[in-house]
C-alpha positions as CSV (number, residue, x, y, z in Angstrom):
1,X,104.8,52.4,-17.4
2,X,103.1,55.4,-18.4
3,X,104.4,55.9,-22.1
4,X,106.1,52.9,-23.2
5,X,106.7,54.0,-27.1
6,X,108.8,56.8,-25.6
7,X,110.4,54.9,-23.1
8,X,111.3,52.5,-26.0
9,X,112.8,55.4,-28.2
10,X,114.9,56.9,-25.8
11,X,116.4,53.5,-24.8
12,X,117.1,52.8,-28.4
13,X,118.5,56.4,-28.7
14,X,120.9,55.9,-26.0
15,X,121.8,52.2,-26.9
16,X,122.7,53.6,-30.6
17,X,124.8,56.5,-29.5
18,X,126.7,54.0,-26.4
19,X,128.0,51.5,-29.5
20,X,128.7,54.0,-31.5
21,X,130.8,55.8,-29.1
22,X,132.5,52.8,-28.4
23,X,133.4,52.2,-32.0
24,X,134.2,55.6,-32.2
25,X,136.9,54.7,-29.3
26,X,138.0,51.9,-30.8
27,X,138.9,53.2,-33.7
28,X,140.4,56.1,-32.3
29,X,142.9,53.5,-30.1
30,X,143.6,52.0,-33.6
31,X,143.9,54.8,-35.7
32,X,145.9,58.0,-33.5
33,X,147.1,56.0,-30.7
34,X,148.6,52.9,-33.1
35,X,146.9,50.0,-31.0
36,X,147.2,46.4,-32.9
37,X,144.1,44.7,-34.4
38,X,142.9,41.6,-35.2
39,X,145.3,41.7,-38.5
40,X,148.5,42.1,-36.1
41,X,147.8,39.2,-33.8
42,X,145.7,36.7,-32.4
43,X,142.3,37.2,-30.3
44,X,140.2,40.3,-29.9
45,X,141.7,43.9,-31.2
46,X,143.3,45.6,-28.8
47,X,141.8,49.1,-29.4
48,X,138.6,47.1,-28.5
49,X,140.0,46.0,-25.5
50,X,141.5,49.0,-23.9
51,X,137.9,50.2,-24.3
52,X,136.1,48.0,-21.6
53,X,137.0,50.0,-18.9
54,X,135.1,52.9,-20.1
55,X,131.5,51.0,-21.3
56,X,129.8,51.3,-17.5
57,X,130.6,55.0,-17.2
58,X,129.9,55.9,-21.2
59,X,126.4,53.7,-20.4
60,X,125.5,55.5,-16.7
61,X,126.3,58.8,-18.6
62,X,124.5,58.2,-21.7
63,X,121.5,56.3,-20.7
64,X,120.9,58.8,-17.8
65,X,120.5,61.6,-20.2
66,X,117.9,59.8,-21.9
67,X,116.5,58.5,-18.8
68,X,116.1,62.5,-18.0
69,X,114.4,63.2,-21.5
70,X,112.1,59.9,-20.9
71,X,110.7,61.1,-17.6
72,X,110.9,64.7,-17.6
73,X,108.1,64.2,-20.3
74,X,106.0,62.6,-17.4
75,X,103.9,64.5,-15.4
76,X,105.2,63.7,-11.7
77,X,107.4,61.0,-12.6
78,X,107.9,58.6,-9.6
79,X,110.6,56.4,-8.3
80,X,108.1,52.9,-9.6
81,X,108.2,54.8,-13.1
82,X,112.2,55.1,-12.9
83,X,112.2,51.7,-11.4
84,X,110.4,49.7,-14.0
85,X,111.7,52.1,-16.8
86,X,115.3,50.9,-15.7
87,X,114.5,47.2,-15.8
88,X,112.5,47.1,-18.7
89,X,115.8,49.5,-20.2
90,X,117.9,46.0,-18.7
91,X,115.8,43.3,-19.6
92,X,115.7,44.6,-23.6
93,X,119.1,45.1,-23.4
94,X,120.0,41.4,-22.0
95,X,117.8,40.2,-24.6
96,X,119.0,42.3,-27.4
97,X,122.7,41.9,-26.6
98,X,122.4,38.2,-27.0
99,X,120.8,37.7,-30.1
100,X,122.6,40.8,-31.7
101,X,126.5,40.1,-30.5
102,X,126.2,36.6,-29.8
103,X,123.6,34.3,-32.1
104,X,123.8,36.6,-35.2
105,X,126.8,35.8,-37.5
106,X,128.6,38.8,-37.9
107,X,132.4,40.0,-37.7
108,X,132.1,41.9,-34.8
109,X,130.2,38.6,-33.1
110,X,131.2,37.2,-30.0
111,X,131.2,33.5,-29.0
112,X,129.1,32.7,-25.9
113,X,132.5,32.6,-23.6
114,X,133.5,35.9,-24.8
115,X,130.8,38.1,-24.3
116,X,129.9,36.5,-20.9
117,X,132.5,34.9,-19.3
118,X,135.5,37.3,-21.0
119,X,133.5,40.6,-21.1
120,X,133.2,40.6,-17.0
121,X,132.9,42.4,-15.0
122,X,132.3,45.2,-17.5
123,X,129.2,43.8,-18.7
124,X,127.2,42.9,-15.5
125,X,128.0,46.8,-15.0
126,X,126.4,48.2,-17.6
127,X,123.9,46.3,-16.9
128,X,123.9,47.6,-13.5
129,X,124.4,51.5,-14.9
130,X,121.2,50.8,-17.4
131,X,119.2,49.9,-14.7
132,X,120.1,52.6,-12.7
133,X,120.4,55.6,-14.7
134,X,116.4,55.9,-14.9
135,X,116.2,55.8,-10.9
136,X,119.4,58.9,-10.8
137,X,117.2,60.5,-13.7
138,X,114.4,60.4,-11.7
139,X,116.7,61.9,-8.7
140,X,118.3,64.6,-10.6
141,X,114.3,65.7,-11.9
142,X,113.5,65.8,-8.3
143,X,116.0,68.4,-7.3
């Protein structure tokens, strides 16, 4: 990896604006289209829920664009760059995701079943989209 601090920045720029778009979504399900929450019932809130559908595509969009501002700083980026940019982009976000949403006590946590078991098969997808969106970065610098 030719510029790691960079690459490290614009993953954590694109991983801040992907969960706050998908609070923003929640809340909007909440708030304008009157979804329940956790207050009305049992379980997850449904805003939340109604959301999962959309996470791959907000993350292939979201990380691609900063996939494109990571490598279209690099002079004659290549498809090993995109490669190992997209799974060192995975493999932080793995780790992250566990120890943020899963071992750290919070009230948006999730138990172990929920996040990884539950959250399927939107989550192996995002993983997938993070992962990728380097590599169709790379493609759309190409053209």
């Amino acid at each position: 990896m030719r510029n790691f601090g960079m690459s490290m920045i614009c993953f954590w720029m694109g991983y801040i604006t992907v969960t706050a778009l998908r609070f923003i979504h929640t809340i909007f399900n909440i708030t304008i289209l009157h979804m329940s929450t956790m207050k009305d019932g049992h379980g997850r809130i449904e805003g939340y829920e109604k959301t999962k559908p959309w996470h791959p595509l907000c993350s292939i969009i979201i990380f691609t664009l900063f996939g494109w501002l990571y490598l279209r700083n690099i002079v004659e980026p290549d498809l090993t760059e995109a490669l190992v940019t997209g799974g060192i982009w995975a493999g932080v976000c793995i780790i992250f995701d566990l120890i943020a949403w899963v071992l750290i006590r919070h009230p948006c946590r999730f138990t172990f079943k929920e996040f990884y078991i539950d959250y399927q098969p939107w989550l192996t997808l995002i993983y997938i989209a993070i992962f990728c969106a380097p590599v169709i970065a790379h493609f759309l610098l190409r053209r």
